[in-house]
NUMIFI-182564 format. One record per residue (C-alpha): x, y, z; residue in one letter. Coordinates in nm, 2 decimals. Example, Ala and Ser with C-alpha at 12.3 -4.5 7.8 and 13.67 -1.06 7.14 Angstrom:
residues 2
- 1.23, -0.45, 0.78, A
- 1.37, -0.11, 0.71, S
end
This chain:
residues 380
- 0.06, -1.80, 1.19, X
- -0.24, -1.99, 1.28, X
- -0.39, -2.22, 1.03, X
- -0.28, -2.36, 0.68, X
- -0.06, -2.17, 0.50, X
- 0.08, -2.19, 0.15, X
- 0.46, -2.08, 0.17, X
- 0.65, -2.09, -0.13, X
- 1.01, -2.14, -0.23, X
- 1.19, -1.96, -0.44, X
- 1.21, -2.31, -0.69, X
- 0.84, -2.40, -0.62, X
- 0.72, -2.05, -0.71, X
- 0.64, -1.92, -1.10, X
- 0.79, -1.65, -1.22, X
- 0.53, -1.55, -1.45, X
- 0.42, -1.20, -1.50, X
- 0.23, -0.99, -1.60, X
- 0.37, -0.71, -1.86, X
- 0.43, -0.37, -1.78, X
- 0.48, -0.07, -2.02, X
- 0.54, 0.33, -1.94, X
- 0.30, 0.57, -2.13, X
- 0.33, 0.95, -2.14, X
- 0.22, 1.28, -2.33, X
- -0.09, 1.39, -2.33, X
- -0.37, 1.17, -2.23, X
- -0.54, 1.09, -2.61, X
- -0.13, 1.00, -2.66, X
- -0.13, 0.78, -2.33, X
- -0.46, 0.61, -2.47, X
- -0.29, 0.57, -2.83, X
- -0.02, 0.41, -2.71, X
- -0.18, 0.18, -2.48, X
- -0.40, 0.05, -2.73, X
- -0.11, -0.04, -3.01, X
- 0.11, -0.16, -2.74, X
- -0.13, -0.38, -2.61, X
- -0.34, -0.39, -2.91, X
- -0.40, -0.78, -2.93, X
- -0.49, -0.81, -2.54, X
- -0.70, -0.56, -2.55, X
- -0.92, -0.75, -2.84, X
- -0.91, -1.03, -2.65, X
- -1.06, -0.82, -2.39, X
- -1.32, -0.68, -2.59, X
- -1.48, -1.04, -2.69, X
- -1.42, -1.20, -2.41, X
- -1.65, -0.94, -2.23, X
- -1.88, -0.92, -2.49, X
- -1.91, -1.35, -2.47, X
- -1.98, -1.33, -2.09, X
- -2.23, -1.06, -2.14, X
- -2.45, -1.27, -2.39, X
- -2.37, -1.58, -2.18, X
- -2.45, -1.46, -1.79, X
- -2.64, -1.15, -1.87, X
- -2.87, -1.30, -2.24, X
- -2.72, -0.91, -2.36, X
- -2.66, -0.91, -2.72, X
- -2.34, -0.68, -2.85, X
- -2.53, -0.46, -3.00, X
- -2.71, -0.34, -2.70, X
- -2.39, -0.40, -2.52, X
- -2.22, -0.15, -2.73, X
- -2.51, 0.11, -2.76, X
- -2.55, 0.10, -2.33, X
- -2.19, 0.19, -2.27, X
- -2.19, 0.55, -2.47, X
- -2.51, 0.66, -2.26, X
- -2.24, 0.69, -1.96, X
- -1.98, 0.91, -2.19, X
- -2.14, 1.24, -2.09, X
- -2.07, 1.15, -1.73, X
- -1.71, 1.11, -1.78, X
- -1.69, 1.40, -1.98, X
- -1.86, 1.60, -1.73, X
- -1.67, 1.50, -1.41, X
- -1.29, 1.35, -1.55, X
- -1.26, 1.45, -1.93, X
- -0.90, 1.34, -1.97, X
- -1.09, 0.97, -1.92, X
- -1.28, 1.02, -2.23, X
- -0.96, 1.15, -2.40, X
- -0.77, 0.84, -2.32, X
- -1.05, 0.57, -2.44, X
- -1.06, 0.77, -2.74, X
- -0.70, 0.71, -2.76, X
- -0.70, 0.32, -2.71, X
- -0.97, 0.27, -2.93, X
- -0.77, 0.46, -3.21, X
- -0.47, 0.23, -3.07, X
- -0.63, -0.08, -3.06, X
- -0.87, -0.05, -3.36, X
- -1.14, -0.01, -3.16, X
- -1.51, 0.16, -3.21, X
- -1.52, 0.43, -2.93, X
- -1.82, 0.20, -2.75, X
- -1.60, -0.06, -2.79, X
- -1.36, 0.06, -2.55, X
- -1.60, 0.25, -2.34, X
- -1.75, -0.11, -2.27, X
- -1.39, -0.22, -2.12, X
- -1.47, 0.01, -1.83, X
- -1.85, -0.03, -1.75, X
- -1.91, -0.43, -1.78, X
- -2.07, -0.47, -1.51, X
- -2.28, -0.15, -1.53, X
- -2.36, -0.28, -1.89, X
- -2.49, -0.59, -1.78, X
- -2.80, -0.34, -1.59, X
- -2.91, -0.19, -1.29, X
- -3.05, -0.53, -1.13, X
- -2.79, -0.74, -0.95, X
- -2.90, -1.09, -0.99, X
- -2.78, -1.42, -0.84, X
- -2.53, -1.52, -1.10, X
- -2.39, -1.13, -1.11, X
- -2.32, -1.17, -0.75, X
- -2.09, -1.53, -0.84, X
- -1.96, -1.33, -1.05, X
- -1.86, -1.04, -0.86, X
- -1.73, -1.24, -0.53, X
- -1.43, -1.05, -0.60, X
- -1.16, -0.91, -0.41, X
- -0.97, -0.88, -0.04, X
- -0.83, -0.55, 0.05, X
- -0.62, -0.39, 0.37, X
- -0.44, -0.12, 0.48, X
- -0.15, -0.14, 0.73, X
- -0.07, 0.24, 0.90, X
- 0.29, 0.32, 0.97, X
- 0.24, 0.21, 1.34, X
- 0.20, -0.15, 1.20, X
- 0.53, -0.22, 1.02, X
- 0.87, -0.34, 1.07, X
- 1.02, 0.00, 0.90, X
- 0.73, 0.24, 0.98, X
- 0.61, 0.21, 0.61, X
- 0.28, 0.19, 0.56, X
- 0.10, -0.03, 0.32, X
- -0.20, -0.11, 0.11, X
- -0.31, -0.36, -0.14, X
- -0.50, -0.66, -0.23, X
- -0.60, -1.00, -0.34, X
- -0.83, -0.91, -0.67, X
- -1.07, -1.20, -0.79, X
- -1.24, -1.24, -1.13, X
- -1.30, -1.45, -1.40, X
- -0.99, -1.66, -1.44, X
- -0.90, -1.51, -1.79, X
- -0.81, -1.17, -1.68, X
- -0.48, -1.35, -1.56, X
- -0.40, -1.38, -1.88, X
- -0.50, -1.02, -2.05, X
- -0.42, -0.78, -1.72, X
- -0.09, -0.55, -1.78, X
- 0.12, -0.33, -1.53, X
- 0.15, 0.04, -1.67, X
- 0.30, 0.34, -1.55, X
- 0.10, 0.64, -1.70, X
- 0.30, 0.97, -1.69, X
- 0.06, 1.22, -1.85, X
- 0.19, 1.58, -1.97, X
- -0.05, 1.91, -1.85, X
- -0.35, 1.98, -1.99, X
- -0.31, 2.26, -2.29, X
- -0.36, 2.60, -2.06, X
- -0.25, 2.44, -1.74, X
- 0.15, 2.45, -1.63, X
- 0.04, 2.17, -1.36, X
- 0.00, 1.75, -1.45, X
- -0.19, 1.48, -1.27, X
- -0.02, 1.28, -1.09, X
- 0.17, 0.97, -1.28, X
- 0.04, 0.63, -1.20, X
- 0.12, 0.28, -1.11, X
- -0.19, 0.05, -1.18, X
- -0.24, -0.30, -1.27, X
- -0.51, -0.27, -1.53, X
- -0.71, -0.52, -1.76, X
- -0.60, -0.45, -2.09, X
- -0.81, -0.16, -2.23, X
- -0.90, -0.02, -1.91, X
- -0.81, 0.33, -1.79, X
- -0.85, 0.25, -1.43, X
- -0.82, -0.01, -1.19, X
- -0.62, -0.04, -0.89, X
- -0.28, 0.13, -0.81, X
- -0.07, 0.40, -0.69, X
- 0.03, 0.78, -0.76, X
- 0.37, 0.94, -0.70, X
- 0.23, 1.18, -0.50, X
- 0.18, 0.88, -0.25, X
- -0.13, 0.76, -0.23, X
- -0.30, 0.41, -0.30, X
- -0.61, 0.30, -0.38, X
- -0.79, -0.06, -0.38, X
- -1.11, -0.13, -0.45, X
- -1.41, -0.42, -0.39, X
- -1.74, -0.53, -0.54, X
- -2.04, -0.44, -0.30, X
- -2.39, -0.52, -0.37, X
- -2.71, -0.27, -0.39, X
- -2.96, -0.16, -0.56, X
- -3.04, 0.17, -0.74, X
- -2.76, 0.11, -1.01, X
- -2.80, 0.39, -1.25, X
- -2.68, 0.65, -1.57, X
- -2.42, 0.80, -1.41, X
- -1.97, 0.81, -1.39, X
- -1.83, 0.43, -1.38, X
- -1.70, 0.27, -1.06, X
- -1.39, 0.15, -1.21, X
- -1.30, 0.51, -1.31, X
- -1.29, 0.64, -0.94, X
- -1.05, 0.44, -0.82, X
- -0.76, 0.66, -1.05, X
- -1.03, 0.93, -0.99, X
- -0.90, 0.94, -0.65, X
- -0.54, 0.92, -0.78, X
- -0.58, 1.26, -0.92, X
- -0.54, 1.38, -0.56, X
- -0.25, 1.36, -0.28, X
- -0.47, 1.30, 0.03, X
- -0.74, 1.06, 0.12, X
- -0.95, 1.32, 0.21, X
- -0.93, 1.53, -0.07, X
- -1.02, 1.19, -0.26, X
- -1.27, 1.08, -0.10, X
- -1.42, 1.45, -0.15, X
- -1.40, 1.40, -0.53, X
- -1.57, 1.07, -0.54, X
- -1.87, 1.25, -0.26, X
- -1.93, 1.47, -0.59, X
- -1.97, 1.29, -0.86, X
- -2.30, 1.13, -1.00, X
- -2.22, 0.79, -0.97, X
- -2.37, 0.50, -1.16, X
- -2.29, 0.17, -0.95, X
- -2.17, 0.08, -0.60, X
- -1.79, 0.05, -0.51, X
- -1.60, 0.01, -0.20, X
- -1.27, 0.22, -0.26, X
- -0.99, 0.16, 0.04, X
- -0.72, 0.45, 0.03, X
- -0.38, 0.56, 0.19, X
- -0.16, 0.86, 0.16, X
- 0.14, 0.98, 0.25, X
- 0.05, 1.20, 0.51, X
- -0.05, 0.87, 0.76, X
- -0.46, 0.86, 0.70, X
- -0.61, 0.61, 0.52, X
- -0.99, 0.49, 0.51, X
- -1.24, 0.27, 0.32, X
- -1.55, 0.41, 0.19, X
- -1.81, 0.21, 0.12, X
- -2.05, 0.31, -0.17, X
- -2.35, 0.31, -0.31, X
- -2.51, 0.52, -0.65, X
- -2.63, 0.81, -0.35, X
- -2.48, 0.72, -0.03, X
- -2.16, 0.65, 0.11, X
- -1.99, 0.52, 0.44, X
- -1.59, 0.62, 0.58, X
- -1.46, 0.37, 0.79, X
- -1.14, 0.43, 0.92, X
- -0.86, 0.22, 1.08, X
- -0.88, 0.06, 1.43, X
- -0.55, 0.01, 1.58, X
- -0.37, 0.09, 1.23, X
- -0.55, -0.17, 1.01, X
- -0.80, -0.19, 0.77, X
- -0.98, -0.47, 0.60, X
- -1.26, -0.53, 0.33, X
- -1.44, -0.76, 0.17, X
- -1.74, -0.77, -0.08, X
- -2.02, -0.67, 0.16, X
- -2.12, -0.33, 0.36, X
- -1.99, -0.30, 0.66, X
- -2.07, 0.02, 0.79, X
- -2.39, 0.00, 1.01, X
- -2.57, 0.28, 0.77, X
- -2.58, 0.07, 0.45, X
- -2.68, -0.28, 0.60, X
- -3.04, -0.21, 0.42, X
- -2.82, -0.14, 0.09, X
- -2.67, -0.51, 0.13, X
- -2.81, -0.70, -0.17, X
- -2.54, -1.04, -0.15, X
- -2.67, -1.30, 0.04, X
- -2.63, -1.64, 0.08, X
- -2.29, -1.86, 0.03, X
- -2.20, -1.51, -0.13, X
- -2.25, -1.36, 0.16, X
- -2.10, -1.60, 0.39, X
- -1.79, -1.62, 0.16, X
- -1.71, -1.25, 0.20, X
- -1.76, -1.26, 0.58, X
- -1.53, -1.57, 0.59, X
- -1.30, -1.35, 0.39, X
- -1.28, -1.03, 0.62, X
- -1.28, -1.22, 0.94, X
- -0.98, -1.42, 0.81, X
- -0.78, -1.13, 0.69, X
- -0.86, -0.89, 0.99, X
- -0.73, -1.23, 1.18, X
- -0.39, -1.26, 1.02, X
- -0.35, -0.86, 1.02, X
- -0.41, -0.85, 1.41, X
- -0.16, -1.17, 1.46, X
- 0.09, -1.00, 1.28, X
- 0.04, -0.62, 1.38, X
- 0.37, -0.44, 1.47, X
- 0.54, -0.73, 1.24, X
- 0.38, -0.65, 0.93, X
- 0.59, -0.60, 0.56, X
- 0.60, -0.69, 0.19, X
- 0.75, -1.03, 0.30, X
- 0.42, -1.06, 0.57, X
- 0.18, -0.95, 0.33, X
- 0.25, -1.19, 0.06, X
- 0.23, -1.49, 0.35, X
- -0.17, -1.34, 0.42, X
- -0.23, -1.29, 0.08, X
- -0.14, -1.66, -0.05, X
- -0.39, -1.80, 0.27, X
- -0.61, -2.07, 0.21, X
- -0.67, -2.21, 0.59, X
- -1.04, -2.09, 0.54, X
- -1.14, -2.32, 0.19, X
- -1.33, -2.35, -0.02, X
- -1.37, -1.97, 0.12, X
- -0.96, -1.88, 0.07, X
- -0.78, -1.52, 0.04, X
- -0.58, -1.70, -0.23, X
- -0.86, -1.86, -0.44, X
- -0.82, -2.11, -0.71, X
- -1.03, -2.28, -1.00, X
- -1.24, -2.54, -0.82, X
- -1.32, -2.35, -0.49, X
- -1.63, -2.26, -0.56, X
- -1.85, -2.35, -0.85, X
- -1.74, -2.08, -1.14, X
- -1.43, -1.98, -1.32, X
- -1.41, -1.68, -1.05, X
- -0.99, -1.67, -0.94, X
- -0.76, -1.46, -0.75, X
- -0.65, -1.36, -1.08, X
- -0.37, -1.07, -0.90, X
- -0.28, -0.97, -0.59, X
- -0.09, -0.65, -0.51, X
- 0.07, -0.48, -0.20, X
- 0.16, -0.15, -0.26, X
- 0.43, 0.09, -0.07, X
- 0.31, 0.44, -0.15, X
- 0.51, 0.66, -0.01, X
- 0.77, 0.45, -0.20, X
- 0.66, 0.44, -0.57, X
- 0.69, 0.05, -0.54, X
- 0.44, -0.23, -0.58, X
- 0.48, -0.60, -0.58, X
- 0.27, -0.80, -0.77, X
- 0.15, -1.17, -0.83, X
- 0.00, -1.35, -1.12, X
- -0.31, -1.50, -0.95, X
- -0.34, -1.76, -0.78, X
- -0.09, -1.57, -0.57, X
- -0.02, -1.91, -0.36, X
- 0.11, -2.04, -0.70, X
- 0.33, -1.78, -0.83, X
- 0.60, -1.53, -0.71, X
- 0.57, -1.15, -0.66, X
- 0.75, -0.86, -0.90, X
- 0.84, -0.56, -0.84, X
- 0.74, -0.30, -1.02, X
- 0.86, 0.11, -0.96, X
- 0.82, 0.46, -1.10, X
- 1.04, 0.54, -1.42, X
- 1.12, 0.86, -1.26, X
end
């Protein structure tokens, strides 16, 4: 592998983790338990986001708290068992229900306008996707290095959720596999119909009222194909731009880049995929609002990852993945990124690589160059 890597032993490796609970029933029972088992994380949560909001954004809680219920009707109208499940963890956790709406629209709290120190704070996040074709064992896989505010390390929680049918309805949603802050409903993850889904921070304008970003990741987890997915995020009103990277069993995967009205499907060339925090797609480069050592960063970022996917094509696995992932040949713009890289408390606070079509993740307290992978599986 070209470059300088970060390799770890076994004794030069942490094995910190993050912890990981199973939740099931119905999904205001899934939210109740969440928030009592994780009741003093997700507080911690709460005022931490709250703190950076009046810090970075000059937004008071008060106005914090009354912003996130204007997107409720939104949720209600296009995923209700997400409003029945923040009900339940703010019941669990002792929560107002704003309160725990907020956990899942921070950044859409902060407003519509994404200013210079939102895009700092959002240089967040490498994703990929490796087809079948790519692998030593013909498994495909899908994960990513996921950058934020160094304190997430330290309140994030792995959780299988394993939720019972809706009354009138002799059919579930799928169960899920998803690293999550503590307090959110939706992050990143897996189903156990296998499909995985990823996601990135991408800049724009036009942010508006409408259903969160962080909720369409699982949104898409409701589903068993990409496709079917990427047709249910096409639908929705949404209220921010996302980039949202997915794989399914069936051998598609594809990244679609987002914006509030418009969207862009990229698919895999030569059975890899790879995304960073800008557009990509030649339709939205008038949406691309980053710019700058923000931009460059994220362009430093792709070209390094679609560099060490292409080395490695044909040869790629869990073992290869977690090589790429710890990378920091490229600094101060790394994969694997560290306090004192760039000038803000912004770390790879997780990284995650995912095997679908197995039920199995494998997953890293950030810095991922710093700490050993778990592995985490379906109950069932």
């Amino acid at each position: 592998m070209t470059g300088r890597q970060q390799v770890l032993t076994t004794s030069e490796a942490t094995n910190r983790t993050f912890p990981s609970f199973q939740f099931s029933g119905s999904h205001q029972d899934i939210g109740r338990q969440y928030g009592e088992s994780c009741r003093e994380l997700v507080q911690q949560h709460l005022g931490l986001a709250l703190d950076r909001l009046r810090s970075k954004s000059q937004i008071d809680s008060t106005s914090a708290l009354e912003r996130a219920l204007r997107y409720r009707p939104f949720v209600q109208r296009y995923a209700a068992f997400f409003d029945e499940e923040i009900q339940g963890v703010a019941a669990g956790a002792g929560l107002t229900l704003a309160e725990a709406y907020l956990l899942q629209l921070r950044a859409e709290v902060a407003g519509s306008v994404i200013d210079e120190q939102a895009m700092a704070d959002n240089q967040e996040c490498t994703s990929f996707a490796a087809l079948a074709e790519t692998t030593t064992n013909g498994a495909p896989l899908i994960g990513q290095n996921a950058d934020l505010p160094a304190f997430y390390r330290d309140i994030s929680v792995v959780a299988e959720i394993r939720p019972d049918p809706s009354p009138g309805s002799d059919k579930a949603l799928p169960a899920v596999l998803m690293l999550l802050p503590a307090g959110q409903v939706s992050y990143i993850g897996i189903n156990d119909a296998g499909m995985g889904v990823f996601a990135n921070f991408v800049t724009c304008d036009g942010w508006q009222l409408g259903f969160p970003r962080y909720l369409l990741s699982r949104l898409i987890l409701t589903k068993g194909t990409v496709d079917d997915g990427i047709a249910l995020v096409r639908g929705t009103q949404r209220a921010s731009s996302r980039n949202l990277m997915a794989l399914d069993a069936h051998g598609t995967a594809a990244d679609l880049e987002t914006t509030p009205t418009r969207d862009a499907r990229l698919d895999p060339e030569d059975g890899l995929l790879a995304h960073s925090n800008h557009y990509v797609a030649e339709s939205l480069q008038s949406e691309e609002r980053s710019k700058g050592e923000h931009l460059s960063n994220s362009h430093v970022r792709l070209e390094r990852m679609r560099e060490l996917l292409k080395e490695h094509r044909g040869t790629i696995n869990v073992e290869t993945m977690q090589v790429i992932l710890r990378d920091r040949a490229c600094h101060p713009d790394n994969l694997s990124r560290s306090l004192g890289d760039q000038d803000n408390d912004i770390i790879t606070f997780a990284s995650v690589i995912a095997e679908p079509a197995e039920g199995r993740m494998s997953v890293a307290v950030g810095p991922p160059h710093e700490n050993a992978y778990n592995t985490y599986e379906f109950s069932g």
